[in-house]
C-alpha positions as CSV (number, residue, x, y, z in Angstrom):
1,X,166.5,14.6,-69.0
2,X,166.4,18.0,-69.1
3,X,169.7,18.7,-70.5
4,X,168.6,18.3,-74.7
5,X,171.5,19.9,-76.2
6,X,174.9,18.6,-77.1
7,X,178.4,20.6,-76.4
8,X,179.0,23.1,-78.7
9,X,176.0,23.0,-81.1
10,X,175.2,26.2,-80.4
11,X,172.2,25.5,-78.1
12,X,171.7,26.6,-74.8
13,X,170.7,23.7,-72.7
14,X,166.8,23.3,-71.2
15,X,168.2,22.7,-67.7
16,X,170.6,25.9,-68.4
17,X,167.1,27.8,-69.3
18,X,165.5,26.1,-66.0
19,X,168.0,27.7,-63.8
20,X,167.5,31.1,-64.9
21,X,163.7,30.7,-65.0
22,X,164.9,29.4,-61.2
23,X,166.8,32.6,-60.5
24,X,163.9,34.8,-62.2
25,X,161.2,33.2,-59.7
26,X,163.6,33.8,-56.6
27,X,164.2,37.7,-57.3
28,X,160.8,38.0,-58.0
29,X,159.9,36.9,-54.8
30,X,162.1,38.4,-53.0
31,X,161.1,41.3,-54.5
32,X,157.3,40.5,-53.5
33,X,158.3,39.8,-49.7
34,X,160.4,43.5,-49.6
35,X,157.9,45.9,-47.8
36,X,158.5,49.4,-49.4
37,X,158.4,53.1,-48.1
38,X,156.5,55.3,-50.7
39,X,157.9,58.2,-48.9
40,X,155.8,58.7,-45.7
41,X,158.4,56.3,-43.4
42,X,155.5,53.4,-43.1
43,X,156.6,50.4,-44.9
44,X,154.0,48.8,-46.8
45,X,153.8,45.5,-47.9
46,X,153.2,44.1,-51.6
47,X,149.6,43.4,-50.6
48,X,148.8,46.1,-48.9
49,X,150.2,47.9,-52.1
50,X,148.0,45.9,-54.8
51,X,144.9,46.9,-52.2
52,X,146.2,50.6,-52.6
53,X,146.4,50.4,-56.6
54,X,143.4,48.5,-56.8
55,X,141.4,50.5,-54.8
56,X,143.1,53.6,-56.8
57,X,141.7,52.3,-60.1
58,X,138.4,50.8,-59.3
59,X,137.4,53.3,-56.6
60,X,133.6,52.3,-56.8
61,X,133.4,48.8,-56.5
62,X,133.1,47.1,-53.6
63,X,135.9,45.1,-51.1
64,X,134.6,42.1,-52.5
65,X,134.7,42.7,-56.0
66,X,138.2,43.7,-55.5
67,X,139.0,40.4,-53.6
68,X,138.2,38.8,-56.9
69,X,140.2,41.0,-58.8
70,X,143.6,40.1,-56.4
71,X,142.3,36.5,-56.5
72,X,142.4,36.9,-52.7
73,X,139.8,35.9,-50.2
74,X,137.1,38.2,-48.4
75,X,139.0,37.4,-45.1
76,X,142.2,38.3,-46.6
77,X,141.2,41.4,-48.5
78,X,139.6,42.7,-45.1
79,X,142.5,42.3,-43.3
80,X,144.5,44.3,-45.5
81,X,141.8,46.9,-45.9
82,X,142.4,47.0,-41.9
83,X,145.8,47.1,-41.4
84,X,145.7,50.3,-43.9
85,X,143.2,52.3,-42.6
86,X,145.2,51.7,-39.2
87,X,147.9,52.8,-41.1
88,X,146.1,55.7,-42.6
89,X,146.3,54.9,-46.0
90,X,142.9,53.8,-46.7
91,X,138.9,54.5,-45.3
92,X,136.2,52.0,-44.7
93,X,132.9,53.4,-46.0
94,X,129.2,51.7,-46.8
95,X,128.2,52.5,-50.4
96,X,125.1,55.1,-50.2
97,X,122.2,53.4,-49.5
98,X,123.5,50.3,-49.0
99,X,124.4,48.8,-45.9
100,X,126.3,45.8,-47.2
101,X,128.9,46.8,-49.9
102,X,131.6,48.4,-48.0
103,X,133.9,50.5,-50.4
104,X,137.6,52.0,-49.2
105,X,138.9,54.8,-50.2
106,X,142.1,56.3,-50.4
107,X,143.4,59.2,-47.9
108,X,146.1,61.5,-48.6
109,X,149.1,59.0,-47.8
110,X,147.4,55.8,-50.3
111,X,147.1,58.4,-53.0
112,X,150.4,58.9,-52.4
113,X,151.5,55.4,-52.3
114,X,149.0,54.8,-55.4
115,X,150.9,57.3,-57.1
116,X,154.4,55.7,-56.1
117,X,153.2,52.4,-57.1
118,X,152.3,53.6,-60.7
119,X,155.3,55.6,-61.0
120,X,157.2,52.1,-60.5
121,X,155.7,50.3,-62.4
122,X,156.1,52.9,-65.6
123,X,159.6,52.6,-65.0
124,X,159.9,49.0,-64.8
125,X,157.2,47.8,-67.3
126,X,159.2,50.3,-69.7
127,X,162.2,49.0,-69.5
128,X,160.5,45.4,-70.0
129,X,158.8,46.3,-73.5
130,X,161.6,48.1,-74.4
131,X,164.2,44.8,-74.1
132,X,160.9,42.7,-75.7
133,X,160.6,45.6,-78.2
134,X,164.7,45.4,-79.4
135,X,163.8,41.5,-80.6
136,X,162.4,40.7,-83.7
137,X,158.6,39.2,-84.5
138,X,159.7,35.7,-84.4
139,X,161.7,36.0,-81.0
140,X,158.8,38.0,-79.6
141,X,156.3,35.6,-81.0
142,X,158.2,32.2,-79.7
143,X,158.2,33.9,-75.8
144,X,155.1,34.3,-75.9
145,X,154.3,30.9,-76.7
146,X,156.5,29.8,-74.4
147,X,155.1,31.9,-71.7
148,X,151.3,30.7,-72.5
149,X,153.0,27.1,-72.2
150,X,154.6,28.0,-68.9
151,X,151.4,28.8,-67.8
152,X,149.4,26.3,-68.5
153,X,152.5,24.5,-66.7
154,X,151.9,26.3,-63.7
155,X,148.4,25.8,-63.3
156,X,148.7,21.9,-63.5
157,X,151.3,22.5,-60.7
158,X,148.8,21.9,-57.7
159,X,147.7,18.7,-59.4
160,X,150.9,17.0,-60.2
161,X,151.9,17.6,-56.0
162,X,148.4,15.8,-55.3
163,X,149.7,12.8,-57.8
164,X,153.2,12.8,-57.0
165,X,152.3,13.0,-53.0
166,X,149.7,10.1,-53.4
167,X,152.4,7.7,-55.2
168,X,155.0,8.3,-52.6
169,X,152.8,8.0,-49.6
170,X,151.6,4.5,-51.8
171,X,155.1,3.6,-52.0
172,X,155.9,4.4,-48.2
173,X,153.0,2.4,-47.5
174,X,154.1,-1.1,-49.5
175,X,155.7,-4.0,-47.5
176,X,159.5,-4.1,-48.0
């Protein structure tokens, strides 16, 4: 059971620490789903942002280089390049002499979001090291174990459903 602690030993219990990971997660995403105005009135959304940053920092590789970068799809990044050049943020061009590697570029209005998006993310990021910075080695060095274990966690996720879906469907399955 998750709860490892007893009553006033001090400890906070794991299934305390589970519901704020919980709570974390949710206003993260919610965060994620939030579209944004970056002061122009056209509301961008958090994918069509990273496109914006990305293409902002790596302006001279190609859409699918990026696509690996996001850990997105060709289909997906092309999309997104779309909807922002419709939007004006962003340009379609071929590298020079060559056909094949298309490259975007940023217009006025995606410089200006880049620059929003960096701006944010100063602030934010900031006030991040600066709480991790107030804590001392051993705290700092124990989250980050933590946070390499939660990881790993995470990336067993998909294969845990798979086995946990393949023992209920087993037991739907069995006579009664």
């Amino acid at each position: 059971m998750l709860n490892d602690s007893l009553p006033g030993d001090g400890d906070i219990p794991a299934e305390e620490i589970m519901d704020l990971f919980t709570r974390l997660f949710n206003k993260a995403a919610a965060i994620e789903r939030e579209p944004v105005d970056t002061g122009d009135g056209i509301l961008l959304y958090t994918s069509e942002v990273h496109l914006i940053d990305m293409a902002g920092r790596f302006p001279e590789e190609g859409l699918s280089s990026l696509a690996v970068r996001l850990g997105i799809t060709k289909g997906a990044i092309s999309q997104t390049a779309k909807k922002l050049e419709e939007k004006g943020h962003l340009e379609r061009i071929f590298r020079e002499g060559n056909n094949k590697t298309v490259l975007i570029r940023l217009t006025r209005a995606g410089r200006r979001a880049y620059d929003w998006h960096r701006a944010y993310h100063a602030v934010v990021n900031e006030r991040i090291a600066r709480e991790i910075g107030g804590l001392n080695p051993d705290a700092r060095m124990n989250i980050h174990r933590l946070l390499q274990q939660l990881e790993n966690v995470f990336e067993d996720c998909p294969e845990t459903r798979r086995r946990i879906t393949d023992v209920l469907q087993k037991e739907d399955r069995a006579p009664e």
